[in-house]
C-alpha positions as CSV (number, residue, x, y, z in Angstrom):
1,X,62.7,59.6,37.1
2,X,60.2,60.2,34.5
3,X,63.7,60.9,32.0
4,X,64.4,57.4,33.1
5,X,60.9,55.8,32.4
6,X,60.9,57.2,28.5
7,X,64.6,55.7,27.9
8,X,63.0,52.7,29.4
9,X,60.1,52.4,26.9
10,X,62.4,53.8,24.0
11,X,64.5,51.4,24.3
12,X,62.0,48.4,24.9
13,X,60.6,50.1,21.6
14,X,63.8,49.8,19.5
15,X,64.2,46.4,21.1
16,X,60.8,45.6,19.7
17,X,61.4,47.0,16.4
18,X,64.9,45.2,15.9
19,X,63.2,41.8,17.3
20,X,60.9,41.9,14.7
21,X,63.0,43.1,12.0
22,X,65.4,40.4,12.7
23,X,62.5,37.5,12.8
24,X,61.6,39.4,9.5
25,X,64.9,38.7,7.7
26,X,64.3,35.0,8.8
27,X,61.5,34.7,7.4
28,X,62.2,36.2,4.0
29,X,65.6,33.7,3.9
30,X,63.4,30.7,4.5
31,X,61.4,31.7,2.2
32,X,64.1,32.3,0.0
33,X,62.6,35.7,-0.8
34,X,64.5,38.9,-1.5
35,X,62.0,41.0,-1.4
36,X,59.0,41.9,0.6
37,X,57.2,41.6,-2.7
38,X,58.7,37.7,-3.1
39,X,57.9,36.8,0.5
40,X,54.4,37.8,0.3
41,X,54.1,35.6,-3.2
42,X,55.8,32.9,-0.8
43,X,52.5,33.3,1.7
44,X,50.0,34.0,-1.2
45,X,49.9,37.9,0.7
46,X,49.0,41.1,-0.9
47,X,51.8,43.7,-0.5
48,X,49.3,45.5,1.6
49,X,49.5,42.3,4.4
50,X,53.4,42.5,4.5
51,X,53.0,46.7,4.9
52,X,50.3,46.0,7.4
53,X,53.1,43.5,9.6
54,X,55.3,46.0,9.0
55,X,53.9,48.7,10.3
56,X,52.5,47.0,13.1
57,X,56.2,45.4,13.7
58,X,54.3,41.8,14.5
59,X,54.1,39.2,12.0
60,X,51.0,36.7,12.5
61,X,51.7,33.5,13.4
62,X,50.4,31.9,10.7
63,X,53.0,33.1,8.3
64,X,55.3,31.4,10.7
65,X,53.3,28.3,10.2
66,X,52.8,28.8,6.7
67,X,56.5,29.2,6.1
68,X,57.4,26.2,8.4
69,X,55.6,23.9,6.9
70,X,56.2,24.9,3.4
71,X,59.8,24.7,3.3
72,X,60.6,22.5,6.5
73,X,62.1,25.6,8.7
74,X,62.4,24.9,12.0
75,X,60.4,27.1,14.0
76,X,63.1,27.6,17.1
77,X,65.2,28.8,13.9
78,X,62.9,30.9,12.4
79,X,61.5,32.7,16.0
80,X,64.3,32.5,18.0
81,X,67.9,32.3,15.8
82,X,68.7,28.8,17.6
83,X,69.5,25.6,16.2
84,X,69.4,24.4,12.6
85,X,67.0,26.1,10.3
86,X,66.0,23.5,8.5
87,X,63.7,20.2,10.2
88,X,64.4,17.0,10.6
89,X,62.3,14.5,10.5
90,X,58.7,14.5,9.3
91,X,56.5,17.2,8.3
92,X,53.5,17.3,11.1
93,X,50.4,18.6,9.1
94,X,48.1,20.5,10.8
95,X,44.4,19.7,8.8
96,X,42.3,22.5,7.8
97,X,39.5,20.1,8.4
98,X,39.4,16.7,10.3
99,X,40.8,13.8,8.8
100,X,38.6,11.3,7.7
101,X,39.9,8.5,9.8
102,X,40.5,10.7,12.8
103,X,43.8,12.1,14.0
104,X,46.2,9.5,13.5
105,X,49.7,11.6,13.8
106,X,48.6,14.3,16.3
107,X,50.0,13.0,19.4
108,X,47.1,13.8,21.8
109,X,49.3,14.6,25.3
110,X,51.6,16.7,23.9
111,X,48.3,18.9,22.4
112,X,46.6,18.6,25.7
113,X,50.6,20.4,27.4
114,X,50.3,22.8,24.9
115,X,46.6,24.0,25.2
116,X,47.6,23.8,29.4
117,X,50.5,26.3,29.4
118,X,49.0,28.8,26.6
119,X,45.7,28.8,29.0
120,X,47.5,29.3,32.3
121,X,49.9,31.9,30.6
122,X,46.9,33.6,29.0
123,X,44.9,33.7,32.6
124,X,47.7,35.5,34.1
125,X,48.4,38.0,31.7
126,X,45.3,40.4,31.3
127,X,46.1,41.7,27.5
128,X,46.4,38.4,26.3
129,X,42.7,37.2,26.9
130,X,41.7,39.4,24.3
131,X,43.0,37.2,21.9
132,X,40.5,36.4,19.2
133,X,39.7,32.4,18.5
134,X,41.5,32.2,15.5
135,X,44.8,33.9,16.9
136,X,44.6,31.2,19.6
137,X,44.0,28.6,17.5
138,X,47.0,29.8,15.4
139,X,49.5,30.4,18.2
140,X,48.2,26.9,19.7
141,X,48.9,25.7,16.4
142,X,52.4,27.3,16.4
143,X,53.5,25.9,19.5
144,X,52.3,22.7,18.9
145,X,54.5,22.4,15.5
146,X,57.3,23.5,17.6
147,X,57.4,21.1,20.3
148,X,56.2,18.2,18.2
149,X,59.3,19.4,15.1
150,X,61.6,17.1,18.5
151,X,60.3,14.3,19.9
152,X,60.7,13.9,23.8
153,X,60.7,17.4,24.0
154,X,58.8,18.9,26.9
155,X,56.2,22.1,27.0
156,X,58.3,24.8,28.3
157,X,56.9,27.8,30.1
158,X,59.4,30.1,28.4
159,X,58.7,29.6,25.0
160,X,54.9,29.4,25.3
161,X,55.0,32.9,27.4
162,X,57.4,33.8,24.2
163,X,55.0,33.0,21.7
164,X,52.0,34.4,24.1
165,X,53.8,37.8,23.5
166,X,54.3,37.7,19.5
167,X,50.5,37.0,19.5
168,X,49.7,39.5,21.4
């Protein structure tokens, strides 16, 4: 049993490690990077940030962001391997500060689904309310640019939980 138990976790390990390699590889070909050294230029990252993901096998959700909204990936591309990589549509800027006429393209429901899901998912999974402000405010960020990059398309539990675990 306990035999069983360690090929369990190995192999939820390797999983792990082959998830985020893969992601990885997405990342540095919409960035259109060939090396680690190019992708961190990409992200304005010292080579220490991209050994620091590396080691840690998680890449912050900002680079997803970053990347995103740089070169118009598509984040169900870039996380998951489905659909086209590249957007359609308009770019949906996320303001380091507020706009000085107010929010004008956020659309407010869709914000208020996202912020609902990520809390409830959070509530009910323990390690995940240890998430600092500003990786909540990124992964709220993240799933926001995903579910806004298609219009009429609804807050599903799946991803959110999804992108929970990356940030976690």
């Amino acid at each position: 049993m306990e035999n069983e138990n360690k090929n369990d976790r190995s192999q939820q390990t390797s999983s792990a490690g082959n998830q985020f390699e893969t992601r990885f590889h997405r990342l540095k070909i919409a960035a259109g990077a060939k090396s680690d050294t190019e992708l961190g230029k990409s992200l304005g990252l010292t080579q220490q940030s991209i050994g620091a993901a590396r080691k840690k096998k998680q890449i912050p959700p900002v680079w997803i962001t970053r990347i995103c909204e740089k070169h118009r990936i598509s984040a169900d591309w870039l996380l998951f391997g489905e659909g086209a990589m590249k957007r359609e549509g308009r770019s949906i800027q996320i303001a380091e500060s507020p706009a000085p006429y107010g929010p004008t393209t956020l659309n407010e429901s869709l914000l208020q689904a996202v912020i609902k899901e990520e809390e409830e998912i959070i509530v009910a999974h323990p390690a995940a309310l240890a998430l600092k402000p500003g990786k909540k405010a990124q992964l709220i960020a993240t799933l926001y640019e995903l579910f806004a990059e298609k219009p009429g398309r609804k807050v599903d539990r799946a991803t959110v939980m999804k992108l929970v675990k990356l940030a976690v």
